[in-house]
C-alpha positions as CSV (number, residue, x, y, z in Angstrom):
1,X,89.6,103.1,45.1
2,X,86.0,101.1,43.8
3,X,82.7,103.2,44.2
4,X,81.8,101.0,47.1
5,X,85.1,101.7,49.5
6,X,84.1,105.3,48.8
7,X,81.2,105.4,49.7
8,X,82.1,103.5,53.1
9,X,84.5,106.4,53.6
10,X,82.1,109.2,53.0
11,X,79.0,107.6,54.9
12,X,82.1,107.0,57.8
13,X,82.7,110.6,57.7
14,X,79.4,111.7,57.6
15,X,78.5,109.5,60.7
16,X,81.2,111.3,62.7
17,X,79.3,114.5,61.7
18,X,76.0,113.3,62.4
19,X,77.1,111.7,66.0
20,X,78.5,115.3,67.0
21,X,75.3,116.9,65.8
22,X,73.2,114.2,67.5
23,X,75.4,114.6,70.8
24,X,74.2,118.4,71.3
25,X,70.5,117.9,71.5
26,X,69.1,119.3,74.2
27,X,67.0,116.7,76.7
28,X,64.8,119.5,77.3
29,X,64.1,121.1,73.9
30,X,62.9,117.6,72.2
31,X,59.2,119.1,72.0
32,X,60.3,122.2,70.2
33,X,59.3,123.1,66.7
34,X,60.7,125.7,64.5
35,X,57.2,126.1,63.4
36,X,53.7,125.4,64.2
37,X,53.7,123.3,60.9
38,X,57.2,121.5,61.3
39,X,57.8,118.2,63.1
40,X,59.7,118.8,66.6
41,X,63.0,118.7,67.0
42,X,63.1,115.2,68.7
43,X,61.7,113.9,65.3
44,X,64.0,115.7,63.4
45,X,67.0,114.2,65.2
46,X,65.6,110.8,65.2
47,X,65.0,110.8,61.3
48,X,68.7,112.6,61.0
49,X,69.9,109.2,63.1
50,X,67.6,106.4,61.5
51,X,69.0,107.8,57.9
52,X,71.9,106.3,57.4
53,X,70.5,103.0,58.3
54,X,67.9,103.6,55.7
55,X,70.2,104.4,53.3
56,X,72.3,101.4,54.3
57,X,69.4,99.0,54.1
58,X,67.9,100.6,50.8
59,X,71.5,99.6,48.9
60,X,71.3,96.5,49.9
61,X,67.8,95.5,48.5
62,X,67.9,97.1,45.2
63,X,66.4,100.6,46.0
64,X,64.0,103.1,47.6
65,X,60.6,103.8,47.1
66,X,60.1,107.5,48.4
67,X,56.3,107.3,48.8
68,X,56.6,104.2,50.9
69,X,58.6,105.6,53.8
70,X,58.2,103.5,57.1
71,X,56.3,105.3,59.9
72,X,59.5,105.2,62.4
73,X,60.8,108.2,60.2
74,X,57.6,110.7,61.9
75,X,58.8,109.0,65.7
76,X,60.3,111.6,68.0
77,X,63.4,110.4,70.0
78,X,62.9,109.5,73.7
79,X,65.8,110.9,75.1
80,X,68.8,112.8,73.8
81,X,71.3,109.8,74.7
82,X,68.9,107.3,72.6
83,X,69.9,109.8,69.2
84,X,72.9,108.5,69.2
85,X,72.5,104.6,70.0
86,X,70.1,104.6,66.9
87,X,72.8,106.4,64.8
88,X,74.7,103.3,65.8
């Protein structure tokens, strides 16, 4: 098996993982934060589903720049049901 058809098959995995997780957000808990400090839990799901895609993308053109992270990573999710369309 090449690197690259393993990686497919672990980010596959990983993506039926993350859609379960993403699938038991509650609609009514997106506000909440485990601190005072912390971003809420509607932006920690929506940075949990846009990561892949980042990851994705970053592959393809040559790399990531960790001090240049987009501002859509700090966005909380709308709605519970949009977590999983942008895992998509």
């Amino acid at each position: 098996m090449t690197i690259a058809k393993a990686l497919i098959a672990e980010m596959d995995q990983e993506a039926e993982a993350t859609r379960r997780c993403l699938e038991r957000v509650p609609e009514d808990k997106l506000g909440w934060k485990p601190h005072e400090k912390s971003l809420s839990l509607g932006q920690l799901a929506h940075h949990l589903a846009i990561t892949p895609g980042e990851m994705a993308q970053s592959m393809t053109d040559g790399g990531m720049d960790l001090a240049d992270f987009p501002e859509e990573l700090y966005l909380a999710a709308e709605s519970a049901a949009s977590l999983v369309l942008t895992l998509e």
